[in-house]
Backbone as ProteinMPNN parsed JSONL, in Angstrom:
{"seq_chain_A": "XXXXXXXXXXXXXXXXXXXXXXXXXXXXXXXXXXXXXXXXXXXXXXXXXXXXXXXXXXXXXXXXXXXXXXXXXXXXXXXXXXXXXXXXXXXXXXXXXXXXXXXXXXXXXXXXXXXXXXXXXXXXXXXXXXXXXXXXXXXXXXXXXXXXXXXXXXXXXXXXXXXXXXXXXXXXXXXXXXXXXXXXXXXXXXXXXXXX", "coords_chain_A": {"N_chain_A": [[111.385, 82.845, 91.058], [109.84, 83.492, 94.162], [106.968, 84.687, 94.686], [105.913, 85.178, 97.45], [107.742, 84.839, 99.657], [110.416, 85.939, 98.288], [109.67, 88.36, 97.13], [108.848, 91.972, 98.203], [105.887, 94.359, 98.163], [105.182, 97.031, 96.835], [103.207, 99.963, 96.944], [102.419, 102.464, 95.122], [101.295, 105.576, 95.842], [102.625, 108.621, 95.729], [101.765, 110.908, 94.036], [99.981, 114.165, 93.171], [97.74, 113.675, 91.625], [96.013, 115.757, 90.417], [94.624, 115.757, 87.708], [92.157, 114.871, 88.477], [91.189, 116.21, 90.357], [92.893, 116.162, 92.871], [94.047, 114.3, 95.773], [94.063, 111.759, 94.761], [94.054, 108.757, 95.205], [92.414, 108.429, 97.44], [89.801, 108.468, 96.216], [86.721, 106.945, 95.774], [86.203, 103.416, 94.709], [84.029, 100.848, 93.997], [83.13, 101.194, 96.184], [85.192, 101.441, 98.194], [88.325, 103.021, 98.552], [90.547, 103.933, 95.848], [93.103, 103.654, 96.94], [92.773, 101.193, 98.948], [91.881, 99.282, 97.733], [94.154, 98.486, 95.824], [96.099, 98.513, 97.675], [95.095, 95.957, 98.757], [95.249, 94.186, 96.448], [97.986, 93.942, 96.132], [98.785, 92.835, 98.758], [98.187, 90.842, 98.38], [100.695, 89.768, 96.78], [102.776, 89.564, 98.182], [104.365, 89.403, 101.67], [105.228, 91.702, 102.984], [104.328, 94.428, 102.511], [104.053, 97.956, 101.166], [103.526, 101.005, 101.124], [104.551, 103.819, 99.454], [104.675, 106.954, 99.788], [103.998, 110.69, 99.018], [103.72, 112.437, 101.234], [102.779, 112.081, 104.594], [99.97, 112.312, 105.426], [98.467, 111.309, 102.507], [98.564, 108.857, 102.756], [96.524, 107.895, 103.73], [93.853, 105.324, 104.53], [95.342, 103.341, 104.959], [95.848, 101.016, 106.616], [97.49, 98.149, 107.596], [100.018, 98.633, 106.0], [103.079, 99.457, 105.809], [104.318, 102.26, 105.766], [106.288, 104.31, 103.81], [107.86, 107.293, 103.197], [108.487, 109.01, 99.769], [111.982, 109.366, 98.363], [114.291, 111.755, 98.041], [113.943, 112.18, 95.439], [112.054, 113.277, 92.613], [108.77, 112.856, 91.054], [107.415, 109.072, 90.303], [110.086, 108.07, 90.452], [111.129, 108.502, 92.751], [109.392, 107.285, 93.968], [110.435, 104.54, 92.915], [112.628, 104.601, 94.52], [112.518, 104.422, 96.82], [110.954, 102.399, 97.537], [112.373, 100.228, 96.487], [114.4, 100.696, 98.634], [112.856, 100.072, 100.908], [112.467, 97.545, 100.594], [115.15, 96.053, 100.476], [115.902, 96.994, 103.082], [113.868, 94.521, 103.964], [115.037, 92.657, 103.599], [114.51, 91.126, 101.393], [114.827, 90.109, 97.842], [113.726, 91.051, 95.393], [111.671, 93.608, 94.564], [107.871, 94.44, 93.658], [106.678, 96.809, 92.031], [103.494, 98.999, 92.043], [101.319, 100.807, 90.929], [98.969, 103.555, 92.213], [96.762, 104.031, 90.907], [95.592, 101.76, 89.227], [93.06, 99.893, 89.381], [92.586, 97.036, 88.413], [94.556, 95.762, 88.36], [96.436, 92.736, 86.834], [95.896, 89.111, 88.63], [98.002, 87.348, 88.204], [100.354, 88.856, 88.366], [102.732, 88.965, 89.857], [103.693, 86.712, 89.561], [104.466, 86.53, 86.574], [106.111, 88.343, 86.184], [108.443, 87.522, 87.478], [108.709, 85.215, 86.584], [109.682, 86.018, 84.109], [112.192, 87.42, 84.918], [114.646, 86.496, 85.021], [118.187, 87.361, 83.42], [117.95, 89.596, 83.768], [117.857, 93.427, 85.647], [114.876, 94.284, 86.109], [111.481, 93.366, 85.543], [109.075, 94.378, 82.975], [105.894, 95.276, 83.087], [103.551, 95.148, 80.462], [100.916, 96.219, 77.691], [98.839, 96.228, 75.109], [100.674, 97.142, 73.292], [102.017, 98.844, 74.883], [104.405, 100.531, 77.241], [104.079, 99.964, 80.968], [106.103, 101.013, 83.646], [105.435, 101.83, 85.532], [104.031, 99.058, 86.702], [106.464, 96.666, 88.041], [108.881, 94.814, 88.402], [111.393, 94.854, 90.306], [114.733, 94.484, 90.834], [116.66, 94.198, 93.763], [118.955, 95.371, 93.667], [118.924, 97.586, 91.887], [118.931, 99.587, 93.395], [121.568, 100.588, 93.914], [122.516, 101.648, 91.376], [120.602, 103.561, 91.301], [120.61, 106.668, 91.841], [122.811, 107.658, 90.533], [121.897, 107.564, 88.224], [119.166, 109.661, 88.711], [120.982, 111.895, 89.471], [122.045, 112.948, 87.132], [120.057, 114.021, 86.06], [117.761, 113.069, 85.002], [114.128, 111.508, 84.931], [112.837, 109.43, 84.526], [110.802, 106.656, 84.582], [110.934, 104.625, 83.04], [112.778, 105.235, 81.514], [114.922, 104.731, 83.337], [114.817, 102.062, 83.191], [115.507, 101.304, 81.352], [118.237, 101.457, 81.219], [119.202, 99.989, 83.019], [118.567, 97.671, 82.608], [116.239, 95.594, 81.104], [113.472, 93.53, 80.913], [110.273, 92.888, 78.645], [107.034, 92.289, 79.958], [103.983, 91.049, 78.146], [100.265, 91.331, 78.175], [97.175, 90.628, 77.061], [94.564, 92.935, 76.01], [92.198, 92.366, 75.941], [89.685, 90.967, 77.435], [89.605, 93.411, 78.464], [92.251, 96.27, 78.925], [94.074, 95.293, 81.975], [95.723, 96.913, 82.629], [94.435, 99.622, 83.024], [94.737, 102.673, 83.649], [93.113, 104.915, 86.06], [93.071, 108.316, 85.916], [90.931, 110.696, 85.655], [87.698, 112.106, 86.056], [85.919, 110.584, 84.309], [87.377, 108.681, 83.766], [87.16, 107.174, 86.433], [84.397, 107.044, 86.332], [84.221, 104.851, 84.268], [85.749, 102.618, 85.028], [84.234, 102.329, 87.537], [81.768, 101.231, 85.711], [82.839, 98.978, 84.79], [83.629, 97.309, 87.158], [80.894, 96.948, 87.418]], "CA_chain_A": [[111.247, 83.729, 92.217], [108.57, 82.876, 94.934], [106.452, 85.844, 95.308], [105.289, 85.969, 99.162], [109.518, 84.727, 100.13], [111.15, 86.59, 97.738], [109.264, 89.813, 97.151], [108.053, 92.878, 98.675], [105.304, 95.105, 96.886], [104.92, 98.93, 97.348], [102.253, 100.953, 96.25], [103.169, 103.931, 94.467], [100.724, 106.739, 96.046], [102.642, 109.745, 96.014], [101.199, 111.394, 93.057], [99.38, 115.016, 93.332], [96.268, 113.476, 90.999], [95.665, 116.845, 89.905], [94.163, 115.768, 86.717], [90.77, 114.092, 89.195], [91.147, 116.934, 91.386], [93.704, 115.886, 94.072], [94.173, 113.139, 96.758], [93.514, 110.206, 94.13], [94.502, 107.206, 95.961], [91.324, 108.171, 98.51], [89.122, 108.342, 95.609], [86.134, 105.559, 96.232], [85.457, 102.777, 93.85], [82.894, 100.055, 94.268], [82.567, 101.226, 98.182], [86.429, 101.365, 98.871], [89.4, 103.874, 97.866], [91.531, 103.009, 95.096], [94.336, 102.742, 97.957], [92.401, 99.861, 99.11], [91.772, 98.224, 96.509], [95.827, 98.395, 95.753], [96.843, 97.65, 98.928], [94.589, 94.215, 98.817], [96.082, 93.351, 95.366], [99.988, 93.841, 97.134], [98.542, 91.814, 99.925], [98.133, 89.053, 97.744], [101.69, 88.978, 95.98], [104.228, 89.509, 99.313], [103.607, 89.22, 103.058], [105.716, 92.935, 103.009], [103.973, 95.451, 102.116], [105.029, 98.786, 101.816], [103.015, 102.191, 100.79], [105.03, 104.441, 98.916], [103.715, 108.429, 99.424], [105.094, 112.105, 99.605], [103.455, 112.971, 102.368], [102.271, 110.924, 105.601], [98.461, 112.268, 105.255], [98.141, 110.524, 101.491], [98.425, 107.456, 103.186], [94.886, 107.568, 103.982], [93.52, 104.232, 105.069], [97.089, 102.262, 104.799], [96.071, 99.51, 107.34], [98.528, 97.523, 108.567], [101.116, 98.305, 105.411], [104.291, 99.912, 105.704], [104.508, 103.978, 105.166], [107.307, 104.778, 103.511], [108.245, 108.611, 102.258], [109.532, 109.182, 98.794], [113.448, 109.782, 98.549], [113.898, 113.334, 97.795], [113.596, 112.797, 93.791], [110.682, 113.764, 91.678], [107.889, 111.746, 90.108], [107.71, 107.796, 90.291], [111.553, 107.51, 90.092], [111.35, 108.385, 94.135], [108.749, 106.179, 94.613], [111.046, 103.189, 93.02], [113.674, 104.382, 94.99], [111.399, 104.454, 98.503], [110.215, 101.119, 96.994], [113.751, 99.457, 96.864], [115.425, 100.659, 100.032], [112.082, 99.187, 101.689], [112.627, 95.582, 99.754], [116.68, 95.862, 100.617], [115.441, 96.792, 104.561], [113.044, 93.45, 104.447], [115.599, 91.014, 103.193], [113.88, 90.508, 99.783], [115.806, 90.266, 96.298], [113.343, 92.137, 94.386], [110.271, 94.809, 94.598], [107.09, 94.296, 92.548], [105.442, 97.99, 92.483], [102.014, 98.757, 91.703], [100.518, 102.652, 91.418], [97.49, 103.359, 93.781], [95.344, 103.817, 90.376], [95.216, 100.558, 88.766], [92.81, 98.545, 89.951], [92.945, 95.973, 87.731], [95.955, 94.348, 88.044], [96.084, 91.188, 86.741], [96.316, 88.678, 89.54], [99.119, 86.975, 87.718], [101.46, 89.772, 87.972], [104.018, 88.741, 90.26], [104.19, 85.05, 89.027], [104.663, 86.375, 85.384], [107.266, 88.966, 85.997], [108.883, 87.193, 88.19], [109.186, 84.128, 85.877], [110.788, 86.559, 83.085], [113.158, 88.367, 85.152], [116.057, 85.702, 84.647], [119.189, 87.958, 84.516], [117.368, 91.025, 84.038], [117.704, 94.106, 86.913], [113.62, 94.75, 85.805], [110.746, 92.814, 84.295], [107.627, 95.552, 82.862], [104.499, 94.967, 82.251], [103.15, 95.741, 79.237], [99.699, 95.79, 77.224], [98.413, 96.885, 74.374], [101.679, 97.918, 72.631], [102.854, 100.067, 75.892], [104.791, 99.989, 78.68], [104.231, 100.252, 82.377], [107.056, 101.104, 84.078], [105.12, 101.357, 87.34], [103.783, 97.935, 87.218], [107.386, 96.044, 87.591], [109.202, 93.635, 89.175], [112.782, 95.218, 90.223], [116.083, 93.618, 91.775], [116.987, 95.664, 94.467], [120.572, 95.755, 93.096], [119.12, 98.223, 91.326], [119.224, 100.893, 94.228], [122.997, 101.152, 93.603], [122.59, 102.57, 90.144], [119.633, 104.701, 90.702], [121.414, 107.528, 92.721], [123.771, 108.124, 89.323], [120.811, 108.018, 86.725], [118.956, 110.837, 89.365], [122.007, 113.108, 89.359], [122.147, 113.314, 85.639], [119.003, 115.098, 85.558], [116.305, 112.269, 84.46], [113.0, 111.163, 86.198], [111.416, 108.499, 83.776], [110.943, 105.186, 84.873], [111.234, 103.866, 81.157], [114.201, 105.351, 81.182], [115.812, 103.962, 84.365], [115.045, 100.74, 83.501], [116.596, 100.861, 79.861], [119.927, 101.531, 81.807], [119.398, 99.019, 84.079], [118.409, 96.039, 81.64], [114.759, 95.001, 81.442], [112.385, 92.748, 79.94], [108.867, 93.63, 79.324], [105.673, 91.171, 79.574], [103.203, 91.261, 77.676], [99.476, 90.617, 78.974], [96.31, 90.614, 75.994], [94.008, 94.095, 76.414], [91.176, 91.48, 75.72], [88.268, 91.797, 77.044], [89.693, 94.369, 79.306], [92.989, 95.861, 79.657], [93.944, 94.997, 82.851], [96.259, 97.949, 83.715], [93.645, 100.353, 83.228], [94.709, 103.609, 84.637], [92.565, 106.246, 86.785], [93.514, 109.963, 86.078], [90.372, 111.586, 85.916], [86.652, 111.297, 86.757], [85.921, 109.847, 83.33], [88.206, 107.093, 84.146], [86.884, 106.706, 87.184], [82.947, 106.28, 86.207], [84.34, 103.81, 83.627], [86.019, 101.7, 86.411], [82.645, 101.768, 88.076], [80.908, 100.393, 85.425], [84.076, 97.769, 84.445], [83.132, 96.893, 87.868], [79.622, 96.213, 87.59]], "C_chain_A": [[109.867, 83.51, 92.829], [108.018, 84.084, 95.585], [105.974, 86.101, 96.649], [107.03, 85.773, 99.744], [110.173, 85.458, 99.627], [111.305, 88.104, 96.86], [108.94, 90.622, 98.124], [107.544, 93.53, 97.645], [105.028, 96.192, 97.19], [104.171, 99.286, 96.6], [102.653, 102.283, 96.276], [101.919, 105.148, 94.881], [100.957, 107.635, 96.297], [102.189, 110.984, 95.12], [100.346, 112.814, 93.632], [98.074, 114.404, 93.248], [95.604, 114.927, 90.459], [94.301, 116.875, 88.473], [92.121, 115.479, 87.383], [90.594, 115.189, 90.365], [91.65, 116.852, 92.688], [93.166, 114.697, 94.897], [92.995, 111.691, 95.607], [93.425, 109.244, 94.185], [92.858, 107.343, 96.906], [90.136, 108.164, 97.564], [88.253, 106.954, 95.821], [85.546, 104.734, 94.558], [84.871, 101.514, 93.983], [83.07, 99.836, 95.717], [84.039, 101.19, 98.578], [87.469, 102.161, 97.957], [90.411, 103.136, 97.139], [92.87, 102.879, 95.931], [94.056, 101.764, 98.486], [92.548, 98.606, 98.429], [93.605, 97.857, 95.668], [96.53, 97.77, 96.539], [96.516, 96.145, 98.91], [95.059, 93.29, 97.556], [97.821, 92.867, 96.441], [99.725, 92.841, 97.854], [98.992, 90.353, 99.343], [99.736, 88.689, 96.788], [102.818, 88.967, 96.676], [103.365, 89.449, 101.014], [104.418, 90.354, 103.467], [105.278, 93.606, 102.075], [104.228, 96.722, 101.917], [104.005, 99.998, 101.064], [104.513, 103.464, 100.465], [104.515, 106.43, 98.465], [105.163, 109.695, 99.552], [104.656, 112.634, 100.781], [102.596, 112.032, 103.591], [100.312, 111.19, 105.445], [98.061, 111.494, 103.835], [97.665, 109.104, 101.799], [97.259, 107.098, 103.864], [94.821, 106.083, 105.116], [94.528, 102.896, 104.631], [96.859, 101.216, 105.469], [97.524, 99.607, 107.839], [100.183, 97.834, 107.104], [102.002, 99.622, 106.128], [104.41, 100.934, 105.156], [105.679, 104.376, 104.897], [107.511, 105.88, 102.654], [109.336, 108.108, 101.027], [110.952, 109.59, 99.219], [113.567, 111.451, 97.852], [114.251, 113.532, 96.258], [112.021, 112.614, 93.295], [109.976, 112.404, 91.05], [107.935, 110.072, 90.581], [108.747, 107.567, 90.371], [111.738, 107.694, 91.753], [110.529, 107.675, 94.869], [109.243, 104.809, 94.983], [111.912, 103.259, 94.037], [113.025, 104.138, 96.448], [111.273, 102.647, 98.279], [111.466, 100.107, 97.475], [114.669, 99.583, 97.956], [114.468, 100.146, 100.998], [112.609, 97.748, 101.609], [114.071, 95.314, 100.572], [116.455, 96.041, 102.407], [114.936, 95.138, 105.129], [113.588, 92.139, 104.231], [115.226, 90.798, 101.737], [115.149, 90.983, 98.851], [114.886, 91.43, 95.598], [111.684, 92.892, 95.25], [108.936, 94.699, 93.516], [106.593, 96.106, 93.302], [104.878, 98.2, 91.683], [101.37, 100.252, 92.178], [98.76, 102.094, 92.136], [96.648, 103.299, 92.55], [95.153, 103.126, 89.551], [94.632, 99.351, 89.213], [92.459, 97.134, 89.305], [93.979, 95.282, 87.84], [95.847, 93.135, 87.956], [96.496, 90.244, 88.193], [97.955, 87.783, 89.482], [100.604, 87.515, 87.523], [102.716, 89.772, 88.223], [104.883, 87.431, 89.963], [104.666, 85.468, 87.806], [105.978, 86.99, 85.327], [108.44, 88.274, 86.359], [109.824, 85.803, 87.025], [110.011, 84.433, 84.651], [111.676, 87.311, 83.335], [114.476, 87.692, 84.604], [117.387, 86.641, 84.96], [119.241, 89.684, 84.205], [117.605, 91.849, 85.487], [115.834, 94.182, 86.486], [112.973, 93.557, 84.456], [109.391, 93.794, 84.768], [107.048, 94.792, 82.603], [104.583, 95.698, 81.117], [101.744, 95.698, 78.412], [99.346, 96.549, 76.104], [99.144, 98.056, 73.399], [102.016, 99.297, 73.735], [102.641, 99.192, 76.927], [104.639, 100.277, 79.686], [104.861, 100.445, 83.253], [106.573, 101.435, 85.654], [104.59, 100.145, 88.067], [105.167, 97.307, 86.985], [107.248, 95.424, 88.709], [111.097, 94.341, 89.372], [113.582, 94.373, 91.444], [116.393, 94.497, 92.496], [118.434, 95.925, 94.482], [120.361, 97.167, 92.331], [118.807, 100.324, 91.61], [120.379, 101.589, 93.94], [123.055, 101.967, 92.164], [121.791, 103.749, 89.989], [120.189, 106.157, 91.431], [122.166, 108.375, 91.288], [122.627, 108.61, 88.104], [119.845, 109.259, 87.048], [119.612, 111.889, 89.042], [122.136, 113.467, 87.905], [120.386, 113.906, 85.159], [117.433, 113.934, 85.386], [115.628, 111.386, 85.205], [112.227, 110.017, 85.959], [112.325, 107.166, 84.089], [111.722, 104.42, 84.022], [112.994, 103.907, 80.852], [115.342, 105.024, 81.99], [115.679, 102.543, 84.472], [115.043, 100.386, 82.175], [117.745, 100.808, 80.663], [120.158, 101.055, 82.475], [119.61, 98.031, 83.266], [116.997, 95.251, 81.902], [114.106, 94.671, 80.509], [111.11, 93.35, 79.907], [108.229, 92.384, 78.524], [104.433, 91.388, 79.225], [101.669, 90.796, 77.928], [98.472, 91.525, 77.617], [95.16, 91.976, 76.89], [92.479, 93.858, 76.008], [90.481, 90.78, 76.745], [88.349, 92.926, 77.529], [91.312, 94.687, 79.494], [93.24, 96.156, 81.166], [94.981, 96.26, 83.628], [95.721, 99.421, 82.928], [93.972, 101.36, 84.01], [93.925, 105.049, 84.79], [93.308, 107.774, 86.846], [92.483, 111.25, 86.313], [88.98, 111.069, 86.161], [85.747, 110.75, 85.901], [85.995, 108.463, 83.872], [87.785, 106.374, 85.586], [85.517, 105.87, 86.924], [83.181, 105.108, 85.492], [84.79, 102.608, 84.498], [84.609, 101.052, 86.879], [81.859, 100.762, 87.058], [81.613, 99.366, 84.865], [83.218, 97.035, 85.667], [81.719, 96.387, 88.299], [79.368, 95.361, 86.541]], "O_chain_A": [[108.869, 83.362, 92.124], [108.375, 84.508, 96.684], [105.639, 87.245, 96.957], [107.488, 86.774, 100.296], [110.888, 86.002, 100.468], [112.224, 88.7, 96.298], [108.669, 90.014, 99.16], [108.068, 93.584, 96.532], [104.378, 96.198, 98.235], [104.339, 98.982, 95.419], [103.09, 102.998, 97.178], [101.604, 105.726, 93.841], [100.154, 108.211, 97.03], [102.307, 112.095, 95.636], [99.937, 112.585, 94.77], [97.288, 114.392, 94.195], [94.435, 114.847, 90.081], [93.395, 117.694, 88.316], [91.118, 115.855, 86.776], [89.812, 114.931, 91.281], [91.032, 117.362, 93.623], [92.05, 114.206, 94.731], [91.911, 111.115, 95.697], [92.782, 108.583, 93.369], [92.192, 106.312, 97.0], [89.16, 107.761, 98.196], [88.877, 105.912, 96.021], [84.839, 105.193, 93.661], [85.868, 100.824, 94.193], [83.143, 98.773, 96.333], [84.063, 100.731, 99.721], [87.472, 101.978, 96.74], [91.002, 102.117, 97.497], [93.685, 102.021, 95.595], [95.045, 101.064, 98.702], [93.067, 97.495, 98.53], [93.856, 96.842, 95.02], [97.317, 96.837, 96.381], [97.36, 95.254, 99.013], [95.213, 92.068, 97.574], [98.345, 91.936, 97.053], [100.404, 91.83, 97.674], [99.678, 89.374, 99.635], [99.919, 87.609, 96.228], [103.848, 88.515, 96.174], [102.171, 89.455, 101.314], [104.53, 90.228, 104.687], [105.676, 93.513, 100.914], [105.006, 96.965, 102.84], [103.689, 99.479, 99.994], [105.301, 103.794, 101.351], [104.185, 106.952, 97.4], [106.351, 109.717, 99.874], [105.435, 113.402, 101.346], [101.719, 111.272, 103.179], [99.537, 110.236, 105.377], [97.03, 110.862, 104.065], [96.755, 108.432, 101.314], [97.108, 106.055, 104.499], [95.489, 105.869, 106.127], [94.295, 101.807, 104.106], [97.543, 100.246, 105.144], [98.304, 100.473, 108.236], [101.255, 97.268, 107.314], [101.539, 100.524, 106.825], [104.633, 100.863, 103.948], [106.271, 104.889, 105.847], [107.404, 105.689, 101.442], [110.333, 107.385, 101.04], [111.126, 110.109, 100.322], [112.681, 112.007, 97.204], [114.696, 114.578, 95.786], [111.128, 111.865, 93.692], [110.462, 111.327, 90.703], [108.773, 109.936, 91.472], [108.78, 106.337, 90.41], [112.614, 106.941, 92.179], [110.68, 107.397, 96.058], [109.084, 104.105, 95.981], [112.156, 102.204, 94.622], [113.596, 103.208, 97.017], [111.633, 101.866, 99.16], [111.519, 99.424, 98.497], [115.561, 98.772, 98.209], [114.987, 99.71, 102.025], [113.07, 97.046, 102.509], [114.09, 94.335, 101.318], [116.907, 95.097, 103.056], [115.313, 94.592, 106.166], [113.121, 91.021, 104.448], [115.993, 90.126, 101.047], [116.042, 91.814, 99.016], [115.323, 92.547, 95.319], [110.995, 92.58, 96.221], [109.26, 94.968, 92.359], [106.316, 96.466, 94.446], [105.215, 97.877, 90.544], [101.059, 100.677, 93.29], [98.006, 101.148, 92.362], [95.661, 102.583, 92.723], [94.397, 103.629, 88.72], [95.144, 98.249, 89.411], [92.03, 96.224, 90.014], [94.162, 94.174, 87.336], [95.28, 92.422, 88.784], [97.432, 90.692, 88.856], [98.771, 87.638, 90.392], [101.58, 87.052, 86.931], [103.641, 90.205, 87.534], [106.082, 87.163, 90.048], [105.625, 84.733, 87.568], [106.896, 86.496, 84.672], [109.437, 88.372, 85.644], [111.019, 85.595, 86.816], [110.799, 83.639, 84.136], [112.183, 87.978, 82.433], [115.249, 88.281, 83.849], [117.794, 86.834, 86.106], [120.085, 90.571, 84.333], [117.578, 91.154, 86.503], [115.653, 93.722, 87.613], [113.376, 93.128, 83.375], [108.855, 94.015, 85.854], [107.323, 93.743, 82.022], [105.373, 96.589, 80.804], [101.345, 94.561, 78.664], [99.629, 97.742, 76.215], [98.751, 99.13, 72.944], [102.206, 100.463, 73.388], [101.94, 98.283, 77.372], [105.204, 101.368, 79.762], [104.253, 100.001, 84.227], [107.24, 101.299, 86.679], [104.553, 99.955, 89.283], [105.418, 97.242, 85.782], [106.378, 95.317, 89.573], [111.892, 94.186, 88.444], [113.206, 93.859, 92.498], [116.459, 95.648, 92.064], [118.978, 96.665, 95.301], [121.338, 97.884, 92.114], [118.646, 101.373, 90.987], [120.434, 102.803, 93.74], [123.768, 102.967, 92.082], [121.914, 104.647, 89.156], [119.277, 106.841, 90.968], [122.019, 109.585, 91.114], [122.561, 109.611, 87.391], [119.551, 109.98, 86.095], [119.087, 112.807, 88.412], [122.407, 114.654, 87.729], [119.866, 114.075, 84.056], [116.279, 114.231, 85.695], [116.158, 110.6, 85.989], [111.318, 109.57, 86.659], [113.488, 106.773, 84.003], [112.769, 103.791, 84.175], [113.883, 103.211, 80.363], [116.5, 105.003, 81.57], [116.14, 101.844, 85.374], [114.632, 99.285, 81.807], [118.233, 99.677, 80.653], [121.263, 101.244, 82.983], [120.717, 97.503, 83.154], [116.803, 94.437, 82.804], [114.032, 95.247, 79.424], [110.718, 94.138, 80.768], [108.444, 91.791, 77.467], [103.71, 91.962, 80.039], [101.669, 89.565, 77.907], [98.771, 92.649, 77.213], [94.992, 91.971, 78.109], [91.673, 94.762, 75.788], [90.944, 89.643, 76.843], [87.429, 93.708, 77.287], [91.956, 93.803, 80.059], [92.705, 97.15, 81.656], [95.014, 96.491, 84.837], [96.501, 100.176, 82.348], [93.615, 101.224, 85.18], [93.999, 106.011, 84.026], [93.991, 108.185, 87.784], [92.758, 112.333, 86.829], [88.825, 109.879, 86.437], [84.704, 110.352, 86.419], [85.216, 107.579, 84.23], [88.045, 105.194, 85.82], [85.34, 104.667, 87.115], [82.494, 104.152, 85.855], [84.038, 101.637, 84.578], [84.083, 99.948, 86.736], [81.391, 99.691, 87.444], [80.836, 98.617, 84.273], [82.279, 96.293, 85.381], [81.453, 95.641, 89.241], [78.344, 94.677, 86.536]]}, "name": "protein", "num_of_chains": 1, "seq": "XXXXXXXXXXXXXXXXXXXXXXXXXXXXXXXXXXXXXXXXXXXXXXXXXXXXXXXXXXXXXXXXXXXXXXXXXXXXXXXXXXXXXXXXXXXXXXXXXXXXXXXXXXXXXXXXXXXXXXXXXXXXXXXXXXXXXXXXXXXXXXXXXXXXXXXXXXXXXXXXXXXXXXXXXXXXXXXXXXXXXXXXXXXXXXXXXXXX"}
């Protein structure tokens, strides 16, 4: 799969952030909001972009990507679904998405998943003996099922992409791991000084 032809990548910023004290995507780290710094990863693994929020003000400094509202379910599971009816809009086979507070992502992310999807609906990341179920790589076949796994009550990623069929890739948490996520302002100063 040829990540700028055959993907789109959405950034997952609809999140409260509650834990950092709200609007966490606008949060600044080395001079630019971790929605920046997200968006410019995406940049680099599709030439469709797509922002993924609950509300049109989150979307802060979005640039030139693609604002697309959650679907009216809860948590990350309406992000994927926002995520995949974008991808299935743009022509693409699959969706790589990518939350607003990891700025690490390896740069390798869409080449790796991509290369272990085979006849997987989903290939995860993974690091450090856990999984990421917001860094993936999804088929957008796998809009048609998510509608049924919603209605039965359940919101977890993990768990919509056991019932799909998914691989998960594994990436070394050596010297750094690389999906490092921002929840509070801990995690943030540490960022900062990752970054310096």
């Amino acid at each position: 799969m040829t990540p700028v032809e055959d993907i789109a990548a959405v950034v997952l910023a609809g999140g409260e952030g509650r834990r950092i004290g709200g609007a966490k995507p606008q949060r600044r780290l080395g001079g630019r909001t971790l929605l920046a710094h997200a968006l410019a990863r995406a940049g680099a693994f599709s030439d469709r972009v797509g922002l993924a929020v609950r509300h049109p003000a989150q979307a802060g400094d979005a640039g030139a990507a693609t604002v697309i509202l959650d679907a009216p379910v809860e948590g990350p599971l309406g992000g994927l679904a926002a995520a995949l009816a974008y991808a299935r809009e743009q022509g693409r086979a699959a969706v790589l998405t990518l939350p607003a507070d990891m700025p690490f992502a390896p740069p390798d992310l869409a080449a790796r998943l991509g290369a272990a999807l085979g006849p997987h609906v989903a290939a995860i990341a993974a690091s450090g003996g856990r999984l990421h179920p917001v860094c993936g790589l999804w088929r957008v076949a796998a809009l048609d099922s998510l509608p049924a796994y919603a209605a039965s009550g359940r919101r977890s990623l993990r768990g919509f992409a056991e019932a799909a069929g998914f691989t998960a890739v594994d990436w070394p948490v050596e010297p750094a791991d690389p999906f490092f996520n921002i929840n509070t302002a801990e995690d943030l100063a540490a960022a900062e000084a990752r970054l310096g």
